[in-house]
N, CA and C atoms as a LAMMPS dump frame, in Angstrom:
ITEM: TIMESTEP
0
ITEM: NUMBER OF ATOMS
138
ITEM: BOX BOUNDS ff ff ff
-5.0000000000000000e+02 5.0000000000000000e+02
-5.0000000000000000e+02 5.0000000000000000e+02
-5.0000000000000000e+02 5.0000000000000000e+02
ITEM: ATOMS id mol type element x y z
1 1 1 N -156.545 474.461 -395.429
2 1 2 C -157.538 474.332 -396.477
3 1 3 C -158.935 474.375 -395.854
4 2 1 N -160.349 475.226 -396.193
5 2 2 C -161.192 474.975 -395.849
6 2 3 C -161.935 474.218 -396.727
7 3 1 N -162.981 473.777 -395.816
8 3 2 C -164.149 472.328 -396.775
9 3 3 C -165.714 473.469 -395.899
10 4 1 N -166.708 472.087 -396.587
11 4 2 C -167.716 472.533 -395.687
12 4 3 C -168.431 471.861 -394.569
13 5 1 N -168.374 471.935 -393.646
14 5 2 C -168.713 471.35 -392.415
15 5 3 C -170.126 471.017 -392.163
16 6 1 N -170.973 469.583 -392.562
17 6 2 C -172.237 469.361 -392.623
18 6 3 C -172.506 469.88 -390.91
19 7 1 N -171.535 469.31 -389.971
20 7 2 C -172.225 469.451 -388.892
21 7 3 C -173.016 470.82 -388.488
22 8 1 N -172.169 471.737 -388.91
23 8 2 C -171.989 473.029 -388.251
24 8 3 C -172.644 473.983 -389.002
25 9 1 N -172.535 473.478 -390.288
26 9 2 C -172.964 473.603 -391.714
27 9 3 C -172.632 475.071 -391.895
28 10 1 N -171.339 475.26 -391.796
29 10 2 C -170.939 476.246 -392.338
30 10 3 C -169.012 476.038 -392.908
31 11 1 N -168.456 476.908 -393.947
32 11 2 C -167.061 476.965 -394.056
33 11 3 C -165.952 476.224 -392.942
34 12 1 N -165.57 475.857 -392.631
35 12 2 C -164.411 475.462 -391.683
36 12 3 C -163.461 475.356 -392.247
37 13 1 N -162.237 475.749 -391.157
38 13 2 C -160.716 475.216 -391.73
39 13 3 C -160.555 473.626 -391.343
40 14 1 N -160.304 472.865 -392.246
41 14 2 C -160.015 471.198 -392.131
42 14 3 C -158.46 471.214 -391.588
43 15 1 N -158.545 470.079 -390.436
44 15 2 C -156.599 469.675 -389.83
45 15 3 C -157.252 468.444 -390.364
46 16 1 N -156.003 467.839 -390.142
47 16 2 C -155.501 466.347 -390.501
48 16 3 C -155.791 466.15 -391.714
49 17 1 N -155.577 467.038 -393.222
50 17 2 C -155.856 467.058 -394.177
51 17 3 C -155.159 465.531 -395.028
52 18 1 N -155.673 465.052 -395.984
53 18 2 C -155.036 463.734 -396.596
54 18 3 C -155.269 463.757 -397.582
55 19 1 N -154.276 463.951 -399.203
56 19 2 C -154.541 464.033 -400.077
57 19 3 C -154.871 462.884 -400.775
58 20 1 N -155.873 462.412 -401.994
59 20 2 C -156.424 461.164 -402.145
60 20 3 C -156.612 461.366 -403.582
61 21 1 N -156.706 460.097 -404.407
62 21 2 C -157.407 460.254 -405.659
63 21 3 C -158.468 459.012 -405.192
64 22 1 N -160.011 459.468 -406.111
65 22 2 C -161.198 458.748 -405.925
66 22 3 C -160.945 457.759 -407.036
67 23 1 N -162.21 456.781 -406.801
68 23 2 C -161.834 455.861 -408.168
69 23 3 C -162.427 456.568 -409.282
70 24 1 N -162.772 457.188 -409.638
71 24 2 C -162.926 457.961 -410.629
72 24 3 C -161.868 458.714 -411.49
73 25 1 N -161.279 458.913 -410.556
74 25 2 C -159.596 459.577 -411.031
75 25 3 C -159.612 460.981 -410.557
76 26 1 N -160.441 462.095 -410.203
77 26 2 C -160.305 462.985 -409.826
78 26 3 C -159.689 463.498 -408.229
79 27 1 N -159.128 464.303 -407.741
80 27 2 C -158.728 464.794 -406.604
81 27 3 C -159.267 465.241 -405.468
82 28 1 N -159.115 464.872 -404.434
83 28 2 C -159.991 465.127 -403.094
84 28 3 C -159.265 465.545 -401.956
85 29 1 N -159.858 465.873 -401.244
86 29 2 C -159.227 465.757 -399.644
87 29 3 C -159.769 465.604 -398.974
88 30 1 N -159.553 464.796 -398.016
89 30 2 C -159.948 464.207 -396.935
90 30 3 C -159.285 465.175 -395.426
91 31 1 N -160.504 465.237 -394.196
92 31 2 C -159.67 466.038 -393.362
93 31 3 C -160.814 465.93 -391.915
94 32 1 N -160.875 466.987 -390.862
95 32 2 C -161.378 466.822 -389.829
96 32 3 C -161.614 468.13 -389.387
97 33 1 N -163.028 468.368 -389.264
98 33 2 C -163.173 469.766 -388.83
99 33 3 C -162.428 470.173 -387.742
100 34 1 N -162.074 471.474 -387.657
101 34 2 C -160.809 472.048 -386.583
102 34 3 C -162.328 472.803 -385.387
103 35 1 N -163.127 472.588 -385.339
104 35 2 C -164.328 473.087 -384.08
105 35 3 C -165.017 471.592 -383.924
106 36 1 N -165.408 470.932 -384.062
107 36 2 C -166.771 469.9 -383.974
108 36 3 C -165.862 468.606 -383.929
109 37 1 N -165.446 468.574 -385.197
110 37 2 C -164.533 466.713 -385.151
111 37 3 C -164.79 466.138 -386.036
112 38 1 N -166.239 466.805 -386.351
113 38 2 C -166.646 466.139 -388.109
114 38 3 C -165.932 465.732 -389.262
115 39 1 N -165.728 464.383 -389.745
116 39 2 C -165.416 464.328 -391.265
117 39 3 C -165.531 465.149 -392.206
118 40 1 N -164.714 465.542 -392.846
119 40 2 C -164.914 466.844 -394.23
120 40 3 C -164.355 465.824 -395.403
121 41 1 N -164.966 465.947 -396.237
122 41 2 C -164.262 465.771 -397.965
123 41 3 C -164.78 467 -398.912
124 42 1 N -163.225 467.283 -399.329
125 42 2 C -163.286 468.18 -400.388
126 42 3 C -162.886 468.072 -401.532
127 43 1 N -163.676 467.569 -403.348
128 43 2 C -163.329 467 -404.065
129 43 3 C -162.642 468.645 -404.795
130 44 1 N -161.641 467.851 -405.419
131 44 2 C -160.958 469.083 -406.321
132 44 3 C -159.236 469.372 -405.788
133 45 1 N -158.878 469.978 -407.011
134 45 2 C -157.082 469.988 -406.461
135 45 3 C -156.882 470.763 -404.786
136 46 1 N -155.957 470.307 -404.167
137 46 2 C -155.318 470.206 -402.895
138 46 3 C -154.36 471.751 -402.768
């Protein structure tokens, strides 16, 4: 799955992806940029 990578600030493919619901109720993912190491969240279906 790609997200967007503040560090690098561009597209990346996310590893260690983790599917989540927010308290809001909507869908996210949680993951780890695959170049840098950066935190990614990507709200929306998985």
């Amino acid at each position: 799955m790609q997200g967007y990578c503040m560090k690098c600030r561009t597209k990346r493919e996310m590893k260690s992806t983790v599917s989540m619901i927010m308290k809001n109720g909507r869908p996210a993912t949680k993951g780890v940029c695959s170049v840098c190491g950066a935190k990614m969240f990507r709200i929306g279906k998985a």
